[in-house]
C-alpha positions as CSV (number, residue, x, y, z in Angstrom):
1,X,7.7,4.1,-16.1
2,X,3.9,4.5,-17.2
3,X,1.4,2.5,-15.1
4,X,0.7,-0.2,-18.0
5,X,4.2,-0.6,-18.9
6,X,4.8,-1.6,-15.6
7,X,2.6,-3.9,-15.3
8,X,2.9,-5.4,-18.7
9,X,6.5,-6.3,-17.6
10,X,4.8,-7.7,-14.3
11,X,2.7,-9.7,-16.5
12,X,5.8,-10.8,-18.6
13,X,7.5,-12.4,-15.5
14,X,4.3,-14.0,-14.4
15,X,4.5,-16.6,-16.9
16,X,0.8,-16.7,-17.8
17,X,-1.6,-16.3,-21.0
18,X,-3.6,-14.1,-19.6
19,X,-3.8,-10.5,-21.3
20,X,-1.8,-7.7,-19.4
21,X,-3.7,-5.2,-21.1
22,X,-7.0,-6.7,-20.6
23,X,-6.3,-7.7,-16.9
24,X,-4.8,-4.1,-16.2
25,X,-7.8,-2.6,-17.8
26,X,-10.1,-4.5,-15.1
27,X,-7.4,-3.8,-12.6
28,X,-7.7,0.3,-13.3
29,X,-11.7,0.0,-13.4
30,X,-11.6,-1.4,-9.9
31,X,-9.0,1.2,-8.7
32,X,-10.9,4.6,-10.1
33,X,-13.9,3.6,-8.3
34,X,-15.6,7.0,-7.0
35,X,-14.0,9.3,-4.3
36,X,-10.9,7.7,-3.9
37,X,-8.1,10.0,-3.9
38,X,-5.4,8.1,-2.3
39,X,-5.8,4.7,-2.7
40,X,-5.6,4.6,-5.8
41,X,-3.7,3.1,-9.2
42,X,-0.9,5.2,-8.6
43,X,0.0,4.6,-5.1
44,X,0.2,0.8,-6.6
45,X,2.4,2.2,-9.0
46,X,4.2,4.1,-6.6
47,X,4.6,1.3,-4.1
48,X,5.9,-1.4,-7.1
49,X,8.1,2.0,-7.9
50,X,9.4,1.8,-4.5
51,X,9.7,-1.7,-3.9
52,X,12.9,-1.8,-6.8
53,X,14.8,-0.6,-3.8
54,X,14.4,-3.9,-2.3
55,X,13.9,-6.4,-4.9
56,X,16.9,-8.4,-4.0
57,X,16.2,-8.9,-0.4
58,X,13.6,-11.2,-1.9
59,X,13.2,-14.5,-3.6
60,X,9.6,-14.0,-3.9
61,X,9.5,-10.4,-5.8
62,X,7.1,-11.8,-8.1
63,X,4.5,-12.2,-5.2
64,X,5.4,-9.5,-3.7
65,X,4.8,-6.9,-6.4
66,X,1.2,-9.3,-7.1
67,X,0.7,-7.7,-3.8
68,X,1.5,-4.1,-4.4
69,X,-0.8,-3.8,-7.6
70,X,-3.4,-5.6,-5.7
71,X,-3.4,-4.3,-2.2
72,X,-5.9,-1.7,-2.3
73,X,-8.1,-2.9,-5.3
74,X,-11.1,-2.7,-2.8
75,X,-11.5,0.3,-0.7
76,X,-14.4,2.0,0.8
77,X,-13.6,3.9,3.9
78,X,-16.1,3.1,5.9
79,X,-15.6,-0.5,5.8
80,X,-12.9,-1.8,8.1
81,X,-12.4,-5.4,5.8
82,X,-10.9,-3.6,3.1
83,X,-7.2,-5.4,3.3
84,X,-9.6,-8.5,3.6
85,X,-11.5,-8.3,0.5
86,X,-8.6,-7.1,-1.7
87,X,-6.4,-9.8,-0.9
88,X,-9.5,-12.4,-1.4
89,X,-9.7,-9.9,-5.1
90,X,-5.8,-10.6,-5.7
91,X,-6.3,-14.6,-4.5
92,X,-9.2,-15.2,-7.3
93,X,-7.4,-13.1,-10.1
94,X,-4.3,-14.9,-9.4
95,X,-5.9,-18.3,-9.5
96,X,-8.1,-17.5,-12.4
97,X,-4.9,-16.6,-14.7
98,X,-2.7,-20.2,-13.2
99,X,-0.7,-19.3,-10.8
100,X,0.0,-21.8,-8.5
101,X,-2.1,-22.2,-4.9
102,X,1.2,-21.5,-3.1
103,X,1.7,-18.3,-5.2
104,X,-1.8,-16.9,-4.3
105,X,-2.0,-17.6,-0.7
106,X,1.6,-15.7,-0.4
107,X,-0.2,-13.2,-2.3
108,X,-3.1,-12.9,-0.2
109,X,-0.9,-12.8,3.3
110,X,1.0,-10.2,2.0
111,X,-2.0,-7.7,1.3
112,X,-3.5,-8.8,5.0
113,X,-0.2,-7.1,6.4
114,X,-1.2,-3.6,4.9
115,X,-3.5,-3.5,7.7
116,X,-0.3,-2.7,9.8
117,X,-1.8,-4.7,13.0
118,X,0.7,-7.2,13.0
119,X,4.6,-7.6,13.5
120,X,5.7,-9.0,9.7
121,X,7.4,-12.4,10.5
122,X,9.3,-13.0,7.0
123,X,11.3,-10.4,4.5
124,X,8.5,-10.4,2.1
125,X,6.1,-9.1,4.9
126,X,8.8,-6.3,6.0
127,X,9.2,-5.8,2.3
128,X,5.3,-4.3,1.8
129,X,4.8,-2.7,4.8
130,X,7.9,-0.7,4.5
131,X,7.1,0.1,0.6
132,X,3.5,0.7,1.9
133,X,4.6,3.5,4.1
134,X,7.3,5.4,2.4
135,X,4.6,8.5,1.9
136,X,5.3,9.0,5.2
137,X,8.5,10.5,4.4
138,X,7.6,12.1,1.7
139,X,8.6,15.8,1.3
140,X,6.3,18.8,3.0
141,X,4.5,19.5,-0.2
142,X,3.6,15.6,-1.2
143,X,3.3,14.5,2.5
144,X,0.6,17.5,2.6
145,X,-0.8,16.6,-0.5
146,X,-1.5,12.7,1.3
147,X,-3.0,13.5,4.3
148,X,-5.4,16.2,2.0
149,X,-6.2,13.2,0.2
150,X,-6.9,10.7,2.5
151,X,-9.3,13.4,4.3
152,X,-10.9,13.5,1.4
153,X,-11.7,9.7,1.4
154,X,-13.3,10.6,5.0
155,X,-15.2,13.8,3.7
156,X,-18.2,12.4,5.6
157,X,-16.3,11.9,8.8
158,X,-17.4,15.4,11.0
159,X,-13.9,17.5,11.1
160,X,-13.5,17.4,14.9
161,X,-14.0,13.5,15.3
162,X,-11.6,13.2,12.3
163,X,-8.6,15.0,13.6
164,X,-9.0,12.8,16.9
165,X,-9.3,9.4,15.0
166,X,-6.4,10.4,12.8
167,X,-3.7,11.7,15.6
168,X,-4.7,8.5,16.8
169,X,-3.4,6.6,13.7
170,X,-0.8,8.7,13.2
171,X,0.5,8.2,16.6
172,X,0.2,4.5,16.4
173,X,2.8,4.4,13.9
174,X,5.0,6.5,15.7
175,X,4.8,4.8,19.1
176,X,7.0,1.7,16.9
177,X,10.6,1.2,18.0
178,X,11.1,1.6,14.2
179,X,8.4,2.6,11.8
180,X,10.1,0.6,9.3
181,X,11.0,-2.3,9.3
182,X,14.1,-3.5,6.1
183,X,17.4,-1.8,7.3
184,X,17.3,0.1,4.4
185,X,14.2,1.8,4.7
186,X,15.3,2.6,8.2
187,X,18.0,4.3,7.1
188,X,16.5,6.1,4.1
189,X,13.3,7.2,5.5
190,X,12.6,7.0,9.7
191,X,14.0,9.7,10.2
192,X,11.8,11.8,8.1
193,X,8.6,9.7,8.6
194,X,8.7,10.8,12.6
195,X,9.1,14.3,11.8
196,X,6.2,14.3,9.4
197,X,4.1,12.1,12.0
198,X,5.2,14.3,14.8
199,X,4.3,17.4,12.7
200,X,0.8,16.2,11.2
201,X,-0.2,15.0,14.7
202,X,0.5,18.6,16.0
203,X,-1.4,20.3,13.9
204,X,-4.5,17.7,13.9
205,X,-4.1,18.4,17.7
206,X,-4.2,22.4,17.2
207,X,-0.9,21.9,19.3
């Protein structure tokens, strides 16, 4: 499904007046802001894509994909506040177009939880952090294409401190009893997510 279809049938479900095509247009604008080449309007896309998997675990999906399109809406990679001031983004949109206070503030917990410091204590928590990380276990040629990308997003970083601070990273998720976290996405995807991490912190190491 194209990216505004998607989220026009978001906006459908929502049950507001607000214009899907005029909110999606603001919502693209903030997402295409320069030298991003991961985080952007498409790895929403992908992660509401994703998410279908596990729609039904939830009785909250409308929150939950409020926080997939709005996760990353502010990113600059050498800020370390960025889950912060995207879910304080998707809190103030939401508000503005009348959703309710307890809808927003489910919508801004979910997006702090994309800073993957923190055991998710509820299904909807689980829920984002597993569709979050599915490019983990992507194939050879698109889990390539991610790290590429997100080096790109730290072009300024010097190459040798980069590869540290990313094995680091990297390593972090693998250290997890389970890098995800819904029995589903365990099933599906650890596997295959360890083996990329295991791979990609090799090479970072020159191992």
């Amino acid at each position: 499904m194209k990216k505004k279809d998607a989220f026009q049938l978001f906006y459908s479900q929502l049950g507001t007046c607000a214009s899907p095509d005029i909110d999606y247009k603001e919502l693209k604008r903030v997402y295409r802001r320069p030298l991003r080449y991961y985080h952007t309007i498409d790895h929403a896309l992908e992660c509401v894509s994703n998410f279908e998997q596990l729609r039904g675990e939830t009785c909250h999906a409308l929150e939950v994909e409020g926080a997939l399109w709005y996760h990353d809406a502010i990113y600059f990679p050498q800020r370390n506040d960025n889950e912060e001031r995207s879910a304080e983004y998707a809190y103030e949109h939401f508000r503005a177009i009348g959703k309710t206070e307890v809808f927003c503030n489910l919508v801004r917990q979910l997006i702090l939880v994309t800073k993957h410091n923190i055991e998710p204590k509820t299904i909807e928590e689980k829920i984002v952090i597993d569709v979050d990380l599915v490019v983990l276990a992507g194939d050879e040629e698109s889990f390539a294409k991610y790290e590429e990308d997100i080096r790109k997003e730290y072009h300024f970083v010097p190459d040798e401190q980069y590869r540290g601070g990313r094995a680091t990273i990297l390593k972090s998720f693998l250290s997890r009893k389970c890098i995800f976290y819904t029995e589903l996405f365990q099933e599906y995807y650890e596997e295959k997510a360890r083996t990329n991490l295991e791979n990609s912190i090799a090479k970072l190491l020159g191992n």
